[in-house]
C-alpha positions in Angstrom: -16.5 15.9 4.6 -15.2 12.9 7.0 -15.6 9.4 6.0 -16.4 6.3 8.1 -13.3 3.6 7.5 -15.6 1.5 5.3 -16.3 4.9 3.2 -12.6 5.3 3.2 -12.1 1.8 2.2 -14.9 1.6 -0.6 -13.4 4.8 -2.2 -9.2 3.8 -2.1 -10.7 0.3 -4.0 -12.1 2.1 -6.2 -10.7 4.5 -7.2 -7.8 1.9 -8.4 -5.8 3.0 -5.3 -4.8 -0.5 -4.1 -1.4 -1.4 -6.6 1.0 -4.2 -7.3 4.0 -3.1 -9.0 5.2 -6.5 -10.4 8.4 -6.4 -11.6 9.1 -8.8 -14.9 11.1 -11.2 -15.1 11.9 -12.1 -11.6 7.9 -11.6 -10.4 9.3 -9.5 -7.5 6.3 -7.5 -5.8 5.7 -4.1 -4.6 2.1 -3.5 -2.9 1.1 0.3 -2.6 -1.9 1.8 -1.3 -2.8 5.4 -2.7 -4.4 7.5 -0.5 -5.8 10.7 -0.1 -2.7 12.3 1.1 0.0 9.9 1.1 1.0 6.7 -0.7 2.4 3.6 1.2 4.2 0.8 1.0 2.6 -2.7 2.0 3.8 -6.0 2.4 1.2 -8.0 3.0 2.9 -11.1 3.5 5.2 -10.6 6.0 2.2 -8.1 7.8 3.9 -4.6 7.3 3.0 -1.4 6.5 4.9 2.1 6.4 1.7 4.1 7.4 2.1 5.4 11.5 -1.2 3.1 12.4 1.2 0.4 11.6 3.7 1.0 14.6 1.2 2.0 16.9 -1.7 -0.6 16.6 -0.2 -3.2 14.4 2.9 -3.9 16.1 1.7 -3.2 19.7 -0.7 -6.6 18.7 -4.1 -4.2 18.5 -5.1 -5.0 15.2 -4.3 -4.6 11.1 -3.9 -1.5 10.2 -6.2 0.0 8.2 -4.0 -0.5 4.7 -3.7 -4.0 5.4 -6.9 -4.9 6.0 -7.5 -2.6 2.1 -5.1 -5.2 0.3 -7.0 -8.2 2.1 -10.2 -6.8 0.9 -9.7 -5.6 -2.4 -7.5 -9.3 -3.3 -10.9 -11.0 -2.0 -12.9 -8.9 -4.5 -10.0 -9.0 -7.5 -10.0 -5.8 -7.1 -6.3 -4.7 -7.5 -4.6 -2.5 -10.1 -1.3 -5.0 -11.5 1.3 -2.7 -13.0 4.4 -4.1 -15.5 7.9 -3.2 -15.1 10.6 -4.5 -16.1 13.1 -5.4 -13.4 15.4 -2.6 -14.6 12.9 -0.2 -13.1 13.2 -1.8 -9.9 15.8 -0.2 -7.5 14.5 3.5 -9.4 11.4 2.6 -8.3 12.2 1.4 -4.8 14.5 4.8 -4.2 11.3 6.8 -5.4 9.1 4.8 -3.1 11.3 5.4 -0.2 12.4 9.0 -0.6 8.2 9.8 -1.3 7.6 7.9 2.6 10.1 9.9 4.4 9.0 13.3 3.2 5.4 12.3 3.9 6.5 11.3 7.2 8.0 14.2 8.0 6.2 16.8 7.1 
């Protein structure tokens, strides 16, 4: 079954699939968005986003990608999944990011 985007949207929010991984003490922040297939990395201040949208229509000046415009929504509605760790778990969890975006992308 195919979705519209705002199905697509609706379901990622909530299904808890928009995350901030906040790291403690230092409050650093990791955004994710959990999709269907893949998950992504989002950094919503400085407008980025590791999905392929992103370097086609974002940086061309089109529009947000789709991810983006998921974090936007879902921090209007407080609808965002905050997760603890302790800053530790950061670079493990920033290696495991990383390594889990280049095999999606390249598959």
């Amino acid at each position: 079954m195919r979705y519209t985007r705002t199905q697509n949207t609706i379901n990622v929010i909530l299904r808890k699939g928009v995350k901030l991984h906040l790291f403690k003490p230092s409050n650093r922040r990791i955004w994710t968005i959990v999709g269907r297939n893949n998950e992504y990395w989002v950094d919503p201040e400085n407008n980025f986003c590791s999905c392929k949208d992103y370097y086609f229509q974002t940086l061309s000046g089109k529009e947000k990608c789709y991810h983006l415009r998921i974090i936007d929504i879902a921090k209007r509605k407080k609808l965002i999944d905050s997760i603890e760790f302790s800053d530790d778990e950061y670079t493990i969890f920033l290696k495991a990011l990383i390594s889990d975006i280049y095999f999606s992308t390249t598959r």
